[in-house]
C-alpha positions as a printed Julia matrix, in Angstrom:
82×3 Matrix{Float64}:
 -27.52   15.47  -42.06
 -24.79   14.55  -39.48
 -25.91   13.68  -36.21
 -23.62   14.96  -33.03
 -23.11   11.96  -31.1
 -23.44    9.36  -33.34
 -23.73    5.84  -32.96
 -21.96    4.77  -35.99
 -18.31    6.1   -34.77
 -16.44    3.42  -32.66
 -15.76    4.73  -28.84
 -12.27    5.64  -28.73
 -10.06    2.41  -27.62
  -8.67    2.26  -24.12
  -4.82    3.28  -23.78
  -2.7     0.09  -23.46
  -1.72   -0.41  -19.87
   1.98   -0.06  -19.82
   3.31   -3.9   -18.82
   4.87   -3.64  -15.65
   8.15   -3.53  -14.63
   9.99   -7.0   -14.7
  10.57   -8.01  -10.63
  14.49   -7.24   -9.77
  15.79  -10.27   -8.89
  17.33  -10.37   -5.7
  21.0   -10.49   -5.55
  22.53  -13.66   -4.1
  25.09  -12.76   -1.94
  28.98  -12.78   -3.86
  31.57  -14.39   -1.53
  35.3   -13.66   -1.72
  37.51  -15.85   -2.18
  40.3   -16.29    0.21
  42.54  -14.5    -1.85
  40.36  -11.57   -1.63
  40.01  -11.61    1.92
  44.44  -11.94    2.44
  44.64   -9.19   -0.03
  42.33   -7.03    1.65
  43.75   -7.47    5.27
  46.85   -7.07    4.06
  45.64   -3.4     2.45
  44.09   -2.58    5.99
  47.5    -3.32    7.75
  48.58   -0.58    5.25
  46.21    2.3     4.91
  44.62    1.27    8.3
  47.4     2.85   10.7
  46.11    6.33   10.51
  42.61    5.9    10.48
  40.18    6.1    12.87
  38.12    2.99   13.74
  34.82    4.17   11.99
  36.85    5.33    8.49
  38.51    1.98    8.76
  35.01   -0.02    9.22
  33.98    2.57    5.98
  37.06    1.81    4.16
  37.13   -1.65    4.86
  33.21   -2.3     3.73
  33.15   -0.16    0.99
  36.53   -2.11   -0.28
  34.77   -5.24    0.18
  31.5    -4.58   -1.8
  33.77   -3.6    -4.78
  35.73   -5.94   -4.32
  32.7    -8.64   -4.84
  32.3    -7.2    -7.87
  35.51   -7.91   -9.19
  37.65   -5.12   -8.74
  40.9    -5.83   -7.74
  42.51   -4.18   -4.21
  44.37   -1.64   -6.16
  41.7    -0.56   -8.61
  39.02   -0.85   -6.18
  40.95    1.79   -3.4
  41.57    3.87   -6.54
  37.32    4.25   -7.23
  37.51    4.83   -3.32
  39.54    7.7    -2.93
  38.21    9.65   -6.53
């Protein structure tokens, strides 16, 4: 005779609770160096002429954060203008 509810089988175990995410650690900011920052005035000078004051303040900033990163001037107005 089997009995429905049993108390011989084992209650089904609790699903693991998935370990959380590890904290992003917060980026210190990357200086340039001074060569950076003479290379990348010198590149404004350039491409800066015929831009207006907001697309150079884009240009300029998003040339910078790559730029932190390692790219150098040429490679990182290349990834720009893709």
């Amino acid at each position: 005779m089997s009995s429905y509810g049993s108390d011989a089988e084992t209650p089904p175990e609790p699903a693991p609770e998935p370990a959380p995410a590890p904290a992003k650690k917060k980026r210190e900011g990357v200086k340039m160096t001074d060569k950076q920052k003479s290379d990348l005035n010198r590149h404004m000078e350039k491409v800066g002429k015929n831009m207006t004051v907001s697309e150079r303040k884009s240009h300029r900033m998003k040339m910078m954060s790559r730029m932190r990163k390692g790219m150098t001037v040429g490679k990182a107005h290349k990834d720009i203008s893709k």
